[in-house]
C-alpha positions in Angstrom: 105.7 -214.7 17.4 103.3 -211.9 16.1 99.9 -213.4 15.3 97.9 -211.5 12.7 94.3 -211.7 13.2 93.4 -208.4 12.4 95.2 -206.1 9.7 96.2 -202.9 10.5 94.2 -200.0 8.8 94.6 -198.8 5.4 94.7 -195.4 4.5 91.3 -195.7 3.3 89.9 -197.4 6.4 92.1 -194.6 8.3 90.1 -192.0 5.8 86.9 -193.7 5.9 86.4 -194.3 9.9 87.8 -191.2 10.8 85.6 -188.8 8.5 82.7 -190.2 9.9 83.6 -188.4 13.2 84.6 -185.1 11.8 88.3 -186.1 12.5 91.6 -186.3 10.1 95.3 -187.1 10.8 95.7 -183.0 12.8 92.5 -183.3 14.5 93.1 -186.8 15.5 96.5 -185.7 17.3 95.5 -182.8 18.7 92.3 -184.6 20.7 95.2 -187.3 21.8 97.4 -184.6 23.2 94.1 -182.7 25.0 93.1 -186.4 26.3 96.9 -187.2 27.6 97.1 -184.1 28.8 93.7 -184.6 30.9 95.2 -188.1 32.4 98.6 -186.5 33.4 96.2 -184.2 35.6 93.9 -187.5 37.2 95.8 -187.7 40.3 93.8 -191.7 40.3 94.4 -192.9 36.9 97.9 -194.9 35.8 99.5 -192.5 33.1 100.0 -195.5 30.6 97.6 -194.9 28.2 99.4 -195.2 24.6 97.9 -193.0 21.7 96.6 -196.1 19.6 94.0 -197.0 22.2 93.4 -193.5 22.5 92.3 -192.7 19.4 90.4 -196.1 19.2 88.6 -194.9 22.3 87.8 -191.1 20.3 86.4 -193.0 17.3 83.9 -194.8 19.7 82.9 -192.0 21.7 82.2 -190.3 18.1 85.1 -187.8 18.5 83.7 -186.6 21.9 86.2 -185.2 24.6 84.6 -185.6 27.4 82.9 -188.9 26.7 86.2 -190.2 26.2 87.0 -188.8 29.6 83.8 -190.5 31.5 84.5 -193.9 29.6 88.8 -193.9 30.3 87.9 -192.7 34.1 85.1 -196.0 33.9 88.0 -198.4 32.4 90.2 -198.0 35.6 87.5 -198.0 38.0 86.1 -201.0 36.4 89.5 -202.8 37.5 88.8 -201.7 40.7 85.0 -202.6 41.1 84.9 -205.4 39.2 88.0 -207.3 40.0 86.8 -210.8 38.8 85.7 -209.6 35.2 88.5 -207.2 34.4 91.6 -208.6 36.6 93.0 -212.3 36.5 93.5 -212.0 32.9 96.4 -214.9 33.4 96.5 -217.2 29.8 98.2 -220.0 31.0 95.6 -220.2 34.2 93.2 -223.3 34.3 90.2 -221.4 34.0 91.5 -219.8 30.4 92.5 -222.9 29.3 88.8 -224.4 30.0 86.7 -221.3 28.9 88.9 -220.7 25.6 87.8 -224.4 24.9 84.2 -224.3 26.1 83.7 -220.2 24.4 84.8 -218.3 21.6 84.7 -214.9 21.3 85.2 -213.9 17.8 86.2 -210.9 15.8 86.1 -212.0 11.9 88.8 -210.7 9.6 87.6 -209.4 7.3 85.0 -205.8 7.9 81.4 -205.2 6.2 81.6 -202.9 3.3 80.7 -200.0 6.2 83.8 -201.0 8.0 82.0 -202.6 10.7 83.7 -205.5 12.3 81.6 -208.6 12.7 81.6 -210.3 15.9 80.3 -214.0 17.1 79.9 -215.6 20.1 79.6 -218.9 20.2 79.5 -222.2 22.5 82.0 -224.5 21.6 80.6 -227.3 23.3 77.1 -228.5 24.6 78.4 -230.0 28.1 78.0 -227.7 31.0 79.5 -229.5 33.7 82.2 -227.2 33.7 80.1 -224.4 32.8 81.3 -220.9 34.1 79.6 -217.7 31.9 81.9 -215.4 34.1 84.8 -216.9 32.4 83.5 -216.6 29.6 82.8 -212.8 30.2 86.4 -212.5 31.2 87.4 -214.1 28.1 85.6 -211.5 25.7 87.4 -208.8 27.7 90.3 -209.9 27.1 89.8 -209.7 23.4 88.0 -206.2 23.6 91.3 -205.4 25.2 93.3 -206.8 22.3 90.5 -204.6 20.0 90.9 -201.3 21.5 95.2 -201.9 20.9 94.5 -202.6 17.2 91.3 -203.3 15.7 89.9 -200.1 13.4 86.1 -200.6 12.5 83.3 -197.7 12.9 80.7 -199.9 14.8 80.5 -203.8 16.2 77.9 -206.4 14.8 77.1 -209.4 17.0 76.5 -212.8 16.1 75.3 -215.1 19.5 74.9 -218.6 18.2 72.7 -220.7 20.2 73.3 -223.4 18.3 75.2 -225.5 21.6 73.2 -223.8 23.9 70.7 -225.8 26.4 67.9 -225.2 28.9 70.6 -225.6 31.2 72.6 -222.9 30.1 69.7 -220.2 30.8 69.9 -220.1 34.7 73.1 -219.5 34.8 72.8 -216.1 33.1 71.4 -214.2 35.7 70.6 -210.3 36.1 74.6 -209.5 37.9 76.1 -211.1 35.3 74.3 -209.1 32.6 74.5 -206.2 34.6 78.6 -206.8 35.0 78.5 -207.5 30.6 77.1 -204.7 29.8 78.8 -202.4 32.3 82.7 -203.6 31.4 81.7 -203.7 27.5 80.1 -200.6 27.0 81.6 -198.5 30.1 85.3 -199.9 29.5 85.5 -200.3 26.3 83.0 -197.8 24.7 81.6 -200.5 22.6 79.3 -199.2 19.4 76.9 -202.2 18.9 75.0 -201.7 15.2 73.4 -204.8 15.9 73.1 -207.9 17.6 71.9 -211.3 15.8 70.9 -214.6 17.4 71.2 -217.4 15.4 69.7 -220.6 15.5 67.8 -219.9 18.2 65.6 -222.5 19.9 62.3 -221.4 21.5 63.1 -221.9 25.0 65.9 -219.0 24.6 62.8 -216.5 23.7 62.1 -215.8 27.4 65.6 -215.2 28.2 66.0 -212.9 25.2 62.7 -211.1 26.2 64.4 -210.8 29.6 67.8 -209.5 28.3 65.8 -206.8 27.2 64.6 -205.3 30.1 67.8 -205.7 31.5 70.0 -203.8 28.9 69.8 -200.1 27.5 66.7 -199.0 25.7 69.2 -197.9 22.4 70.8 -201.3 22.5 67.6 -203.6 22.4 66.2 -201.8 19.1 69.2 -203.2 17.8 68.2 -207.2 18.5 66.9 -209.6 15.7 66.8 -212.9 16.3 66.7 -215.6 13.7 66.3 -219.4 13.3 68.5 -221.6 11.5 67.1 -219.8 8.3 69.4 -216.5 7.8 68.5 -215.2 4.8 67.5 -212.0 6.7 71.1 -212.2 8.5 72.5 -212.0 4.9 70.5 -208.6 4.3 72.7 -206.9 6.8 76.0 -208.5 6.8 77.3 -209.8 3.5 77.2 -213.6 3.4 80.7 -213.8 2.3 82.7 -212.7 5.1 81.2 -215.1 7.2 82.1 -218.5 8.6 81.6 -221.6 7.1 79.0 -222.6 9.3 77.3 -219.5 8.1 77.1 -220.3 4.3 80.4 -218.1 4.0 83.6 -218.3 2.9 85.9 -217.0 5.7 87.2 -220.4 7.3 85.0 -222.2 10.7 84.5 -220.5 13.2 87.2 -223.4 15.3 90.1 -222.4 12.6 89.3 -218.6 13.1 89.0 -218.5 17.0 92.1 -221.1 17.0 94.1 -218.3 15.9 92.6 -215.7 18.2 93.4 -217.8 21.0 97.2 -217.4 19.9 96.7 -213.8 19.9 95.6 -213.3 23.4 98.3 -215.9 24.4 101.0 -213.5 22.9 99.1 -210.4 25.3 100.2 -212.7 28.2 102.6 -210.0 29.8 100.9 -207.3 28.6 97.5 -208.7 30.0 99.2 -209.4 33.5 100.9 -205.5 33.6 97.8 -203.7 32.7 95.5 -205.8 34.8 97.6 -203.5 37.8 96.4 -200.1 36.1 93.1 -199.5 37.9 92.0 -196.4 39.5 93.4 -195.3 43.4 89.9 -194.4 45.2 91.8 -193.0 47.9 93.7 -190.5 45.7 90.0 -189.9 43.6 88.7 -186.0 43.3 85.4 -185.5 45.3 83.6 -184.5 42.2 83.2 -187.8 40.3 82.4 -188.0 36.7 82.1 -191.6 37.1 78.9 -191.4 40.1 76.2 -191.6 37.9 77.2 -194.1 35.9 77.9 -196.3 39.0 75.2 -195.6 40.8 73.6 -198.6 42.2 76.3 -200.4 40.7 78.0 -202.2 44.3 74.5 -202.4 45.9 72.6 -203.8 42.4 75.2 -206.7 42.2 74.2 -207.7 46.2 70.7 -207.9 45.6 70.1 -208.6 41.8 68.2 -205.0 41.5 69.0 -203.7 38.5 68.8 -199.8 37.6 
């Protein structure tokens, strides 16, 4: 049973999203062609890459070829590199079943008047005896890959509710595992952050957030605010409406939402186990990478915590 937790796009969202980028329905075919063209040539990549996703991945590369190249040559070797974030995606495993109780990773319905698409994650839960924030990493790319198949929005805007979170929480978060989120969001997925909000945030979390900065990209930290349990200022930036209940908003809790989405990425159970295979062949990889510089560091930074 289809689960609809994101509509498909108008023809004004269609109209909207893709005239930001310079693109319409000719151009937008023609880059797909140039870009499936391109892969039949990658003697390393799988050839599986369905024109959806593609254009998804041109509207978030701001209708730039080669970008789009660099980020769909990163996907693959991401699956290769990083086998314990972007493989195992398995929805009837133990550890999904724990993390999708624990975690929720939340794309709202409903899009800001910009067509942005509003994002939360949340704790579910204050016990960390089970506590695993690499699960919980795999989780949210799981739903990125759900995204890139359907969601439509020009940018992301995320909400991280500390509102379950603890001092015990904070060790757990360390510099490999930040270095691993932002490398499979932004690098696999070509994720365009507007903004990211924390919400209800207790005063221990300010040294962690001052650390998260130093640890992520100097365009993405301009874009942090972080708020209390007052968020009046949240509502000058994303109307209050399409929020949560927990929010002051009127688009369900964030439980009945995510309850939903968790039916969605059940239904991507086969899907999730196929495309988990299509990762890059190293040993059929040209000797001029486009992917080096982007990896640099990348193996040896997550063996000694020494972040580039």
């Amino acid at each position: 049973m289809s689960v609809e937790v994101i509509e498909p796009p108008s023809e004004e969202v269609l109209e909207k999203v893709r005239s930001e980028f310079g693109l319409n329905e000719r151009r937008v075919r023609e880059a797909v062609e140039l870009l499936k063209n391109w892969i039949e040539l990658q003697p390393h990549l799988p050839k599986e890459m369905d024109e959806g996703r593609l254009e998804r991945r041109l509207l978030r590369c701001k209708n730039r070829i080669e970008k789009v190249k660099k980020t769909l040559d990163l996907y693959y070797t991401l699956r290769t590199k990083v086998p314990d974030v972007m493989t195992g995606w398995d929805t009837k495993a133990d550890w999904f079943q724990t993390a999708s109780k624990e975690y929720a990773f939340l794309p709202m319905p409903q899009m800001t008047p910009d067509f942005d698409r509003v994002v939360i994650n949340a704790l579910l839960q204050t016990d960390i005896t089970n506590y695993d924030p690499l699960t919980h990493l795999k989780l949210s790319q799981m739903v990125q890959e759900i995204r890139v198949s359907e969601d439509y929005c020009r940018a992301d805007i995320y909400l991280v509710d500390c509102r379950n979170s603890s001092l015990g929480h904070i060790p757990t978060y360390t510099p490999t595992l930040i270095k691993k989120a932002e490398l499979c969001g932004h690098s696999a997925y070509n994720l365009r952050v507007k903004a990211i909000h924390f919400l209800n945030t207790p005063s221990f979390m300010e040294p962690f957030i001052s650390l998260l900065k130093t640890l992520l990209r100097s365009k993405i930290t301009g874009r942090i605010y972080v708020h209390g349990s007052d968020l009046t200022s949240l509502y000058e930036q994303v109307p209050k409406e399409i929020l949560p209940t927990e929010y002051g908003g009127n688009a369900g809790s964030i439980q009945e939402n995510w309850d939903l989405w968790k039916k969605k990425i059940e239904n991507y159970h086969e899907i999730f186990l196929e495309r988990q295979n299509q990762r890059s062949d190293e040993c059929k990889r040209p000797d001029h990478s486009i992917v080096s510089s982007e990896l640099s560091g990348f193996e040896g930074s997550f063996r000694k915590l020494d972040i580039d």
